[in-house]
N, C-alpha and C positions, 0 to 999 in steps of 0.2 A: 291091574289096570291094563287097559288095549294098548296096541300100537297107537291105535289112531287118539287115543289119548293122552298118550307121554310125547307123540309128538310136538305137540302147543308148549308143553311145559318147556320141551329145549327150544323151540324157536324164541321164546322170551325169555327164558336163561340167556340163550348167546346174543338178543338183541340189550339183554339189560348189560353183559360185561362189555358190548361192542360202546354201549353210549358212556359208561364208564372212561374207554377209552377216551372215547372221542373229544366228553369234557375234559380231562386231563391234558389232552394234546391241543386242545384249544385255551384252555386258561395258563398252558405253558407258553403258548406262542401270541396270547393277551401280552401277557407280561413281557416278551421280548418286543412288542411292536409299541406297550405303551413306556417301555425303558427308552426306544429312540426316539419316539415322539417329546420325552421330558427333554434327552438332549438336545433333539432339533429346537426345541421352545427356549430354552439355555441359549443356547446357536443363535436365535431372532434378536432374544435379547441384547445380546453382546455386541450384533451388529445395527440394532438400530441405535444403540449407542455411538458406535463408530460414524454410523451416518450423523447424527443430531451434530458431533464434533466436526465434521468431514463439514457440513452445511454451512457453520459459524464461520471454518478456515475461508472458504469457500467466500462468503456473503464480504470479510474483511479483506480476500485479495482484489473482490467486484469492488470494491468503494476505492481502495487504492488504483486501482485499473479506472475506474471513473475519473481522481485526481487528474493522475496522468494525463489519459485524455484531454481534459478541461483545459490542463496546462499547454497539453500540443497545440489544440484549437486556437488557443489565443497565441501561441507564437506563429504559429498561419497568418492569422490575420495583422499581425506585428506586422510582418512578411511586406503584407500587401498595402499598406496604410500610408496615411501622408505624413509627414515629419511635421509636427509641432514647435517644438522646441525643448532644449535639455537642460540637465544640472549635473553638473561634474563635482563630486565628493575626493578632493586627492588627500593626498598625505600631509600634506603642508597645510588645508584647513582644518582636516579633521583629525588630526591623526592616529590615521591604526595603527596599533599596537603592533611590533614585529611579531608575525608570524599568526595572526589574532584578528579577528571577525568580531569582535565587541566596538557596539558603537560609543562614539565620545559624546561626553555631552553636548560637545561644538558640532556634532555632526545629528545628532538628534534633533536638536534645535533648530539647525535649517531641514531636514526632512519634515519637520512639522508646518514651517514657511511653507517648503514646498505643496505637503498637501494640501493646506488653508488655500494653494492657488488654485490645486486641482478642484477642490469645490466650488471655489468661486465662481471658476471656467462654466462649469455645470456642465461639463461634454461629457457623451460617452466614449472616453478615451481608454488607450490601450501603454501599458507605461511594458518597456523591457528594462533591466537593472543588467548592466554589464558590470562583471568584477575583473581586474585588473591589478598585476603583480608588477614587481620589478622581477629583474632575469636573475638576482643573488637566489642561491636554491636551487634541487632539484623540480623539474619541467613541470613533473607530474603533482609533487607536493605544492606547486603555485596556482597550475590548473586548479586544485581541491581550494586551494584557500582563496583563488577569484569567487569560486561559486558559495561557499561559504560567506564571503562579506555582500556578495550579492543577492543573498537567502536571507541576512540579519537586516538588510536596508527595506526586503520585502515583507520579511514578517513586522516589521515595525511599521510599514505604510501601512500595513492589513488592520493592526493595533490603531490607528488614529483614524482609520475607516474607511480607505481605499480597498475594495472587493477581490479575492485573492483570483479569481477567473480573469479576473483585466492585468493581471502583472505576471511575464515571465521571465527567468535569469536567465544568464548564459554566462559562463567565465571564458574569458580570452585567457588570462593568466599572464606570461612573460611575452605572448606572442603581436601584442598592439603595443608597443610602448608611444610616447608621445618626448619622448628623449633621451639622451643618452643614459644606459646603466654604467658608464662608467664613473660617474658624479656621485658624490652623498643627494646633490639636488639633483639632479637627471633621476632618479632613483626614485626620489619624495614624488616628483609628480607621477611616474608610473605605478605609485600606489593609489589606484584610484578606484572608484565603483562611479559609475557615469548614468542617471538616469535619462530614459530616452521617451517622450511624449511622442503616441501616433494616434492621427484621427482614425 
């Protein structure tokens, strides 16, 4: 055989062990690009998970934050509103329980009067619910239990069908008294929740 014809023979020899290569080095480095592509795809996963969760926490703080709001709005306007007239709930008519935000049946009974008036009125009125302690107790423990018996007088008007965006609380606690806490009576009447009508 010639030169000029064993030369063809090695240029395709060495082109056929070169593409040998070159598949080899490409289906090794397939396989390392489609190894991290499964991770990255794993990875998507796990975090659109995280998101779908992250969205719910998310969508439950917006409707709490909307509460809120609704609630500030109408104490604004509490703010700004003309005095109607009130209902005082003290201890001597109703009486709450020491230490205790359950209503009595004496005090249910007239909150239900009471709403039968708000209908009647047909206004669109705005009611705030003050709760109110005597000073036996710590300050802070009486602040929590004003705003508690004035959270059980609002979710019960809400129950008989006063709209909960027209009502908001606030606890004074031991700080309004309307008599002295040195009496078992002075006492009974500082136990009170005081509802307050504004146009």
């Amino acid at each position: 055989m010639s030169k000029l014809g064993f030369a063809p023979l090695l240029i395709f020899a060495g082109l056929a062990v070169t593409g040998c290569a070159t598949q080899g080095y490409v289906d090794k480095h397939v396989a390392t690009v489609q190894g991290q592509v499964t991770t990255l795809q794993g990875q998507q996963t796990a975090l659109q998970g995280q998101e779908q969760d992250t969205s719910a926490k998310i969508q439950v703080l917006d409707q709490t934050t909307q509460q809120a709001l609704t609630r500030a709005e109408a104490a604004g306007k509490l703010a700004e509103g003309k005095f109607l007239y009130s209902m005082v709930l003290s201890d001597d008519s109703v009486k709450f329980p020491t230490d205790s935000a359950q209503l009595s049946a004496e005090a249910q009974t007239r909150l239900m009067d009471f709403v039968s008036k708000l209908k009647a009125d047909n206004k669109n009125v705005y009611v705030e619910i003050q709760g109110h302690t005597d000073a036996a107790g710590p300050k802070a423990v009486n602040m929590h239990l004003g705003e508690d018996r004035a959270e059980a007088v609002r979710l019960f008007m809400n129950q008989q069908g006063v709209p909960l965006n027209r009502m908001s609380t606030i606890s004074y606690g031991p700080t309004a008294p309307v008599a002295p806490n040195t009496s078992r009576e002075g006492r009974a009447q500082n136990r009170r929740v005081v509802v307050i009508v504004m146009a």
